[in-house]
TORKOL-4160 file (C-alpha; in steps of 0.2 Angstrom, whole numbers, padded with zeros to 4 digits, m for minus):
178
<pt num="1" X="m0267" Y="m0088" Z="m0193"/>
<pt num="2" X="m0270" Y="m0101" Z="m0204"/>
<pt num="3" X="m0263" Y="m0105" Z="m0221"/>
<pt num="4" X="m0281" Y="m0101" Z="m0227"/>
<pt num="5" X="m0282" Y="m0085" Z="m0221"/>
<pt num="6" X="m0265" Y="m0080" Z="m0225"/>
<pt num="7" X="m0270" Y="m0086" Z="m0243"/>
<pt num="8" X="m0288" Y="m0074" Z="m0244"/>
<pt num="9" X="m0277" Y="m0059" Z="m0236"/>
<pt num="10" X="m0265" Y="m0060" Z="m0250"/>
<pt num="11" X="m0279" Y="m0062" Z="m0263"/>
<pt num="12" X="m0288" Y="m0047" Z="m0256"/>
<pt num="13" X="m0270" Y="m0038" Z="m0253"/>
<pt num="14" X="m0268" Y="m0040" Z="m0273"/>
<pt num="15" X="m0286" Y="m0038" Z="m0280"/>
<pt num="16" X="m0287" Y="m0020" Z="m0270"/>
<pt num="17" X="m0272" Y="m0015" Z="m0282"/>
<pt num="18" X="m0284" Y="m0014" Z="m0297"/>
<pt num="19" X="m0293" Y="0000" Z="m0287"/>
<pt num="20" X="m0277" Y="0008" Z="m0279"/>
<pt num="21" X="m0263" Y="0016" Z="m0287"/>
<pt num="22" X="m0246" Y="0012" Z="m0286"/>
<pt num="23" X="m0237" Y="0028" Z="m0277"/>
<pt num="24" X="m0223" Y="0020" Z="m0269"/>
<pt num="25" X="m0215" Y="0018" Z="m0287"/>
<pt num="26" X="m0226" Y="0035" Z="m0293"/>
<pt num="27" X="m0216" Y="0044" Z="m0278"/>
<pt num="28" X="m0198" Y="0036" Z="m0280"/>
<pt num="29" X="m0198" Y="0042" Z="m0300"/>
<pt num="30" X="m0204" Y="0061" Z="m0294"/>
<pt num="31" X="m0192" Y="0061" Z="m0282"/>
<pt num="32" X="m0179" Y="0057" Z="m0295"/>
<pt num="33" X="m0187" Y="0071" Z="m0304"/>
<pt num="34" X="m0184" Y="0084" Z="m0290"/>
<pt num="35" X="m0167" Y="0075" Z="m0289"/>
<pt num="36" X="m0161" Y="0076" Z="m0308"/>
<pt num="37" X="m0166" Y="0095" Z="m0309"/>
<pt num="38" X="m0157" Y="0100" Z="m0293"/>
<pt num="39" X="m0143" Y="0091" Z="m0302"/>
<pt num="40" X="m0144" Y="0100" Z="m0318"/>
<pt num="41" X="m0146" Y="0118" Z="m0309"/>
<pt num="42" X="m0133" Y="0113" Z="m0299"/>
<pt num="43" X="m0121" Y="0110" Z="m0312"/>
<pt num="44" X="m0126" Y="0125" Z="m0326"/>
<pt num="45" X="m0130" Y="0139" Z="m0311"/>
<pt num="46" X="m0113" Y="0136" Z="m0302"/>
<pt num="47" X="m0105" Y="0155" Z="m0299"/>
<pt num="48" X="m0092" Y="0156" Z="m0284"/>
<pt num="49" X="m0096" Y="0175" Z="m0285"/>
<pt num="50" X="m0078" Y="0178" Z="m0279"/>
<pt num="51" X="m0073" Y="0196" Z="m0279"/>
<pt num="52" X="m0057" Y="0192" Z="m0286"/>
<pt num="53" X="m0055" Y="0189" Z="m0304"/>
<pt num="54" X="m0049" Y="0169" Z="m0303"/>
<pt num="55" X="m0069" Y="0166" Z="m0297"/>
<pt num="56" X="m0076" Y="0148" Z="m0305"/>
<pt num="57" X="m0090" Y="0149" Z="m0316"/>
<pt num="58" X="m0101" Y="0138" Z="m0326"/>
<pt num="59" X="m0098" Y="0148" Z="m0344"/>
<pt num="60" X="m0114" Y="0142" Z="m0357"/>
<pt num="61" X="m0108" Y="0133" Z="m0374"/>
<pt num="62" X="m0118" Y="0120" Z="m0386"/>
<pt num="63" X="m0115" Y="0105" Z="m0373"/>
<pt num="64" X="m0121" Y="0115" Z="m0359"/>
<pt num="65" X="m0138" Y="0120" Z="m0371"/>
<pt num="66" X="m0138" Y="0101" Z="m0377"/>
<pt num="67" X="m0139" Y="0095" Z="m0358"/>
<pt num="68" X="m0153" Y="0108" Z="m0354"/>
<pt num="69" X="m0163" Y="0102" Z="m0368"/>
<pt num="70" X="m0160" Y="0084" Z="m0364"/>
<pt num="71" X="m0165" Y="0089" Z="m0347"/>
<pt num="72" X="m0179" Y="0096" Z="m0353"/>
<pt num="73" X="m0185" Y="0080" Z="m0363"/>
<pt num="74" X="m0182" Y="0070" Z="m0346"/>
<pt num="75" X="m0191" Y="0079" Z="m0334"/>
<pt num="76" X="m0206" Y="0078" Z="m0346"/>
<pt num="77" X="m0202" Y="0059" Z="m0348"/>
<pt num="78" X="m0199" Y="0057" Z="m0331"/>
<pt num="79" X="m0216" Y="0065" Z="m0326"/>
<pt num="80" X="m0226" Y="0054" Z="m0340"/>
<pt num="81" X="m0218" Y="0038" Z="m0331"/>
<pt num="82" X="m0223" Y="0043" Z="m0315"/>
<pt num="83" X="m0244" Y="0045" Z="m0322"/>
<pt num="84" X="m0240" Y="0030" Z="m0331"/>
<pt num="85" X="m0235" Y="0017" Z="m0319"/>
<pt num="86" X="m0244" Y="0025" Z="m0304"/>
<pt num="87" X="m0260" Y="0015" Z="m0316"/>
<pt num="88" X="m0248" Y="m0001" Z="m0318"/>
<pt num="89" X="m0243" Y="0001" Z="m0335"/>
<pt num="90" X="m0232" Y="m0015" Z="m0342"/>
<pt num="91" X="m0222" Y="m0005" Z="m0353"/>
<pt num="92" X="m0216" Y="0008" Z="m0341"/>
<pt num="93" X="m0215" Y="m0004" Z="m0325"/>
<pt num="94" X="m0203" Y="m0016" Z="m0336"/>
<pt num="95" X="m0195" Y="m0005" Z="m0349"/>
<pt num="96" X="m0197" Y="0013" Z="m0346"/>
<pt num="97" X="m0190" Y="0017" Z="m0329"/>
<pt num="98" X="m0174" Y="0006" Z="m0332"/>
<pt num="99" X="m0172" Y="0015" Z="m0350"/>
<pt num="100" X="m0175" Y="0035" Z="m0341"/>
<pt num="101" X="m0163" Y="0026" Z="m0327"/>
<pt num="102" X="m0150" Y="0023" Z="m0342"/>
<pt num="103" X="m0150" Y="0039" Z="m0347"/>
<pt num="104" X="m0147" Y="0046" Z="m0333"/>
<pt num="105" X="m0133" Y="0035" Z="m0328"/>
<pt num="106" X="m0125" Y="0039" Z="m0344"/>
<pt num="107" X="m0128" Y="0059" Z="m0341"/>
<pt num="108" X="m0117" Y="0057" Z="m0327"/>
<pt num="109" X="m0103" Y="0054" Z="m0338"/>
<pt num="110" X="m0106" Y="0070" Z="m0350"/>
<pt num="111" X="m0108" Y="0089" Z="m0342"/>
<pt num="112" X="m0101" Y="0083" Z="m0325"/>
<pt num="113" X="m0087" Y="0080" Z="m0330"/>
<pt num="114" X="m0086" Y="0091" Z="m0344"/>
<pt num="115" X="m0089" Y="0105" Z="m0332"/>
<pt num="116" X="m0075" Y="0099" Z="m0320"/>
<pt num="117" X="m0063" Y="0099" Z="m0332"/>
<pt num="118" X="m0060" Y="0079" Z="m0334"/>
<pt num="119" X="m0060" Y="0077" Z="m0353"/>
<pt num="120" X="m0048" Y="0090" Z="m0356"/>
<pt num="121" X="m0031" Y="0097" Z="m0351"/>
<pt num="122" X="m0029" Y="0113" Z="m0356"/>
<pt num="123" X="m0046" Y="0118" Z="m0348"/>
<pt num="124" X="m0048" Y="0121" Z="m0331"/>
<pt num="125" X="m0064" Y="0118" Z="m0320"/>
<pt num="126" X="m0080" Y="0128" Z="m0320"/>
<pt num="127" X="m0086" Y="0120" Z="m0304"/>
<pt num="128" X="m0076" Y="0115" Z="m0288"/>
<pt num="129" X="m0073" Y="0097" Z="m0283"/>
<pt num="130" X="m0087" Y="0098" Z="m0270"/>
<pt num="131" X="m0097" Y="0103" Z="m0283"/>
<pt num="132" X="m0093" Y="0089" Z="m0294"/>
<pt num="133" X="m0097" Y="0078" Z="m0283"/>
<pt num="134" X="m0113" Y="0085" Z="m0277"/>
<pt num="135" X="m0117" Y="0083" Z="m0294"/>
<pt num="136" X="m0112" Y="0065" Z="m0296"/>
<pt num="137" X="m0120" Y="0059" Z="m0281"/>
<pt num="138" X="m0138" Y="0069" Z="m0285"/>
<pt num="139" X="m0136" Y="0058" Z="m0303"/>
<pt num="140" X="m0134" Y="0042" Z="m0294"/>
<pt num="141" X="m0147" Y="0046" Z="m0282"/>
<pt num="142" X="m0157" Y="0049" Z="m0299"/>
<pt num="143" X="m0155" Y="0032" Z="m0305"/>
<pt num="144" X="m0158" Y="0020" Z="m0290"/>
<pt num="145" X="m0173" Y="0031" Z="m0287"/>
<pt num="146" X="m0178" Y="0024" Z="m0306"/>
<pt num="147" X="m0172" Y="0008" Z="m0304"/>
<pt num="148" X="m0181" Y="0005" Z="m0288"/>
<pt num="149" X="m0198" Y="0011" Z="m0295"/>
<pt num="150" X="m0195" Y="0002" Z="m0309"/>
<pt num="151" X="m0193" Y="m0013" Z="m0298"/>
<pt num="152" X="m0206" Y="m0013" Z="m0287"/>
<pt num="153" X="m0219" Y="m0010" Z="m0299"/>
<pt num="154" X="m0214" Y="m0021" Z="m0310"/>
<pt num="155" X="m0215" Y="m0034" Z="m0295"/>
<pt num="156" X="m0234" Y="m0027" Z="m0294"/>
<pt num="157" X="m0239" Y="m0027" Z="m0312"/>
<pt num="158" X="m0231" Y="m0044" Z="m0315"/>
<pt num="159" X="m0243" Y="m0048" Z="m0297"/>
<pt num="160" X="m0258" Y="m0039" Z="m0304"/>
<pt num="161" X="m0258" Y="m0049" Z="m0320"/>
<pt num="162" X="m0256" Y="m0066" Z="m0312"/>
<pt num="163" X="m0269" Y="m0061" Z="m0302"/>
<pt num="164" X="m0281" Y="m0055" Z="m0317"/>
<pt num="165" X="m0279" Y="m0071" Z="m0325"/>
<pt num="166" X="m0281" Y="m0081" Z="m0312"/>
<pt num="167" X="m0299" Y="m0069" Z="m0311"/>
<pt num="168" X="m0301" Y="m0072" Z="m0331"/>
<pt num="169" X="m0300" Y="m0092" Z="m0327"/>
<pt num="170" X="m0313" Y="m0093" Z="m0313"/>
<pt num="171" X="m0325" Y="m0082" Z="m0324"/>
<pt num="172" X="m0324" Y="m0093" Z="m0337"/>
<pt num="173" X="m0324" Y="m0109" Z="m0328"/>
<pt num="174" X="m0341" Y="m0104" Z="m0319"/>
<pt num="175" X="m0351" Y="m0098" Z="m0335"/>
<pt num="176" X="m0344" Y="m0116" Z="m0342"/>
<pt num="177" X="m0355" Y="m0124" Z="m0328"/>
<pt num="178" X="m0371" Y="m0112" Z="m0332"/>
């Protein structure tokens, strides 16, 4: 194949992504959706059930509510990001996803924790280790899911606008000539 030809494929490759959506980064963000929710039913929902009295469970207080609600607001969030860039949005490829990616890196450190009994001495864990780290590693997989959407669309948006300009410049050079 000649450089020519590799040249119009690439062209053609980028000007058919004003006319398709961007779903790979679409996907990635809704799968760290269905990835923070498990995380967060995981963590407030954990009963052992044991028979006898000494059973771990997740007992409800003002930071359990205040992580609901935050999970909440980031679902919704995380579900607008994922409308928005699947159209190439500039501000959610390169701002929003790594901002939603933030927060959930820093929600790690909060209820997980909290719950397993890190942050205090005299309390003793709601969930088991396993549990904890369950927890943890959902979290995690919340924010490389962000962080790799946020990548590859920002790779296409910044692709799609060279491309647009370059489009912009050609137009405007041949009504110049008419």
């Amino acid at each position: 194949m000649t450089s020519h030809n590799s040249d119009n494929l690439e062209y053609i490759k980028i000007d058919k992504m004003r006319y398709q959506e961007n779903k790979l980064s679409a996907n990635l963000v809704l799968l760290s959706l269905v990835t923070s929710l498990i995380a967060l039913f995981t963590m407030i929902n954990f009963d052992e059930f044991s028979i006898a009295g000494d059973n771990l469970r997740v007992i409800p207080d003002m930071r359990i509510g205040i992580e609901i609600g935050i999970g909440i607001v980031m679902m919704l969030y995380t579900f607008m990001a994922s409308e928005k860039i699947k159209y190439y949005d500039a501000f959610w490829s390169r701002i929003g996803l790594f901002i939603l990616a933030g927060i959930n890196l820093v929600r790690i450190f909060n209820v997980p924790f909290y719950i397993y009994g890190i942050y205090s001495d005299e309390m003793s864990p709601m969930i088991p280790q396993s549990t904890f780290v369950i927890v943890i590693l959902l979290f995690v997989a919340t924010v490389v899911f962000l962080v790799l959407a946020g990548l590859f669309a920002t790779k296409k948006i910044n692709l799609l606008e060279k491309h647009m300009k370059e489009i912009e410049a050609h137009e405007h050079n041949a009504t110049e000539k008419h």
